[in-house]
C-alpha positions in Angstrom: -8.7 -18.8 11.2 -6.5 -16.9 8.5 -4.1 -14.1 10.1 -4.0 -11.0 8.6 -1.8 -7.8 7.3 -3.9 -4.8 7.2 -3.2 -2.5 4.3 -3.7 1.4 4.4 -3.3 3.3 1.6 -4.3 5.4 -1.4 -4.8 4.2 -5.1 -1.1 3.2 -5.6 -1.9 0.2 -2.7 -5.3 -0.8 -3.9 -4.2 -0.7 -7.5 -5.7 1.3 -9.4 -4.9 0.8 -13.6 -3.0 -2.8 -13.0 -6.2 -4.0 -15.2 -4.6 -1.9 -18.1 -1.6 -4.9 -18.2 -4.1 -7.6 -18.2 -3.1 -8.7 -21.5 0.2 -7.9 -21.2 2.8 -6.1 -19.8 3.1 -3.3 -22.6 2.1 0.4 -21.5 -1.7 1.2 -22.8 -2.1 4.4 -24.9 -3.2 7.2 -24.1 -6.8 6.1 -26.1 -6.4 2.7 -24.2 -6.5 3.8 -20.9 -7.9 7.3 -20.4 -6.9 9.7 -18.7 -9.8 9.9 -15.8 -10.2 6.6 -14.4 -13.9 5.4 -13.8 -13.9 2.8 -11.2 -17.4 2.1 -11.6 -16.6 1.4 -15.3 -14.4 -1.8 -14.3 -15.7 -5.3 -15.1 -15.5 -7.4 -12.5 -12.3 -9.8 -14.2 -10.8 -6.1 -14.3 -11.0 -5.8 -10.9 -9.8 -9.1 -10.1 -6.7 -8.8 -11.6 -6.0 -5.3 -9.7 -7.0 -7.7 -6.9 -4.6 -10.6 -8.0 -1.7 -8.3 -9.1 -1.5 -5.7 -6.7 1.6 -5.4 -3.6 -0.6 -6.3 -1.1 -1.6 -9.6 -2.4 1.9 -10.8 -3.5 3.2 -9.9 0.3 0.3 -11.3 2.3 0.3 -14.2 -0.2 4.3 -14.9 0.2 4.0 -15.0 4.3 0.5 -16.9 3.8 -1.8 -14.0 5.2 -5.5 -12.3 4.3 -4.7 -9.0 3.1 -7.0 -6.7 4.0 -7.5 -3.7 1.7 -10.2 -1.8 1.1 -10.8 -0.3 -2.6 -12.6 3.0 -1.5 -9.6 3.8 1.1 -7.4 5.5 -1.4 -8.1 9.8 -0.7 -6.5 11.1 2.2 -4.8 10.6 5.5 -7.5 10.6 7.6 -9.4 7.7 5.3 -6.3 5.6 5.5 -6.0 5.8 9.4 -9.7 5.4 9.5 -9.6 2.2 7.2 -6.6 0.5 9.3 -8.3 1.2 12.5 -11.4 -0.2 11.7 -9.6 -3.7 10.1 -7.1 -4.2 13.2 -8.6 -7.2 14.5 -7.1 -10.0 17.0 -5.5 -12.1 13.8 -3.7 -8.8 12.6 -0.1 -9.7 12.5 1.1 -6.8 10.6 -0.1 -3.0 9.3 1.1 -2.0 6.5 0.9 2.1 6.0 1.8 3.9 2.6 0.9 7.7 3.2 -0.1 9.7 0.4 0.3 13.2 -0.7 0.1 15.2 2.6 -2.2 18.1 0.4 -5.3 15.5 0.6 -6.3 17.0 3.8 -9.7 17.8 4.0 -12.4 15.9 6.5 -15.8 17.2 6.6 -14.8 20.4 4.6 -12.3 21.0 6.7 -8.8 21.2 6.2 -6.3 19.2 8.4 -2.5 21.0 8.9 0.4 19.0 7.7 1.5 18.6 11.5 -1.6 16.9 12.5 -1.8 14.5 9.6 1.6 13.1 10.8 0.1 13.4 14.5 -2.4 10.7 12.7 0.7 8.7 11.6 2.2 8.6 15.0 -1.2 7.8 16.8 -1.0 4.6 14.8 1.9 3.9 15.4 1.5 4.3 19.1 -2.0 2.4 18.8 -0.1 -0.4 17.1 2.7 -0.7 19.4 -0.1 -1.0 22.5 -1.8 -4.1 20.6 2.1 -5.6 20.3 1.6 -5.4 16.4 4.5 -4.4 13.9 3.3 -1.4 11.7 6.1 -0.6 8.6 5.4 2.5 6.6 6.0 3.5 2.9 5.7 7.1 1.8 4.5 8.1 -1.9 6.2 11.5 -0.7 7.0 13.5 2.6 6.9 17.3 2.8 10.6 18.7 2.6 9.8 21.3 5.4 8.5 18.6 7.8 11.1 16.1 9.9 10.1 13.0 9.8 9.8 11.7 13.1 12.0 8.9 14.2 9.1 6.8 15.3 7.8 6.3 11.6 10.9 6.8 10.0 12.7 3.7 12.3 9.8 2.0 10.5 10.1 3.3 7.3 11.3 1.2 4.2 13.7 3.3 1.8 13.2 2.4 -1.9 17.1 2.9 -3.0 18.5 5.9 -1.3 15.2 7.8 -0.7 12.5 7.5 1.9 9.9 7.9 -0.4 8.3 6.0 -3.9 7.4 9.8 -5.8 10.2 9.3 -8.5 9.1 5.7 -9.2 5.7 7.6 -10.8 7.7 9.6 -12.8 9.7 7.0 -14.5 8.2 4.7 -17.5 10.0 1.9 -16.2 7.4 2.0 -13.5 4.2 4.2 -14.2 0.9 3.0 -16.3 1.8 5.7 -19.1 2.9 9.7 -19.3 -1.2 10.4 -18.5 -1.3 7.6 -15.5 1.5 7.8 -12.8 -0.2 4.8 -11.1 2.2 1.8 -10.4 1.9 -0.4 -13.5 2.8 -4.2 -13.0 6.0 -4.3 -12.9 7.0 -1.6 -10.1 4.2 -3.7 -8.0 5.9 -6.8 -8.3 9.4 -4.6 -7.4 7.5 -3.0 -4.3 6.5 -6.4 -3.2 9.8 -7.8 -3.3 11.5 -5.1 -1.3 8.9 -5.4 1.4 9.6 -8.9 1.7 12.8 -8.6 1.5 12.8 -6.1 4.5 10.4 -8.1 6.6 12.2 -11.1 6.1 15.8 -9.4 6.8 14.7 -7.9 9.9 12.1 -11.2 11.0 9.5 -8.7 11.6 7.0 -11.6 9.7 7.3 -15.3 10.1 6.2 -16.9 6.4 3.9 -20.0 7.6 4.8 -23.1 6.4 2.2 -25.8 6.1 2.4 -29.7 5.9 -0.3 -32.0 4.1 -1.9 -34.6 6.0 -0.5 -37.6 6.2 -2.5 -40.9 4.9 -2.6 -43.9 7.3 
């Protein structure tokens, strides 16, 4: 059986607007790419390439995991804890958390406070360390009036000096265009090298190594 790293988070994990580099790695117009994206508009090599192209795949595919992310899990915390809990399974080596933007907070019509979305946070974290699995957290941003708590931010992975990914959307280096702050190509590729650069540093995942069969 094939063991796992369960992905949670919003459209910057499952990658949304990758497709938009398919032929390249130039940034789309305005024209090209729209500035509301349909996902029920994407042909299924679209998809595929979001699929191929995306963080998740280039980490789970460097340690020689499944990645398991799921392409509607990409609103609010609650979907993201949801989606993680539901994917732990007995071949989960790893969960992977990127926490989104704290004001998507609505379940059911009703609104969720600020505390207990990091409640959430630390429930997984808690729920993870009973099942003896390593859970490593990203964060698109954090509220400033809101300490993070040392339990996520011990797990936390800093991209440079900050604990959170927010100016990476505002730069063209790394966004689709000035319309689309999703990741484009490039800042995925980036993202998966410092993960694996951090998992790797700190041996919190083994990469498998596999040998052919020898002929007699």
């Amino acid at each position: 059986m094939i063991r796992n790293i369960v992905f949670g988070g919003c459209s910057y994990t499952w990658g949304q607007s990758l497709h938009h580099f398919e032929d390249g790695d130039a940034p789309p117009s305005i024209e090209e790419a729209g500035e509301v994206f349909h996902r029920d508009s994407l042909k299924y090599w679209e998809y595929q390439y979001n699929v191929n192209n995306r963080y998740p795949t280039f980490v789970a595919d460097y340690f020689c995991r499944k990645p398991i992310v799921h392409t509607e899990n990409g609103g609010t915390t609650y979907s993201i804890c949801k989606h993680i809990k539901e994917s732990i399974n007995g071949l989960t080596d790893l969960v992977f958390v990127q926490t989104t933007s704290f004001i998507r907070n609505v379940i059911d019509a009703q609104k969720i406070s600020i505390e207990k979305q990091i409640q959430m946070y630390e429930d997984l974290v808690e729920l993870c360390s009973k099942k003896n699995i390593p859970i490593i957290f990203i964060h698109w941003d954090w509220p400033s009036d809101y300490k993070m708590p040392e339990s996520i931010r011990s797990r936390t992975i800093k991209i440079g000096d900050e604990y959170t990914f927010y100016k990476w959307t505002l730069s063209e280096k790394y966004r689709v265009n000035e319309a689309d702050t999703h990741l484009n190509r490039k800042a995925h590729v980036k993202l998966s090298r410092k993960i694996i650069q951090y998992l790797s540093h700190y041996n919190i995942l083994k990469k498998y190594t596999y040998q052919t069969k020898q002929k007699i």
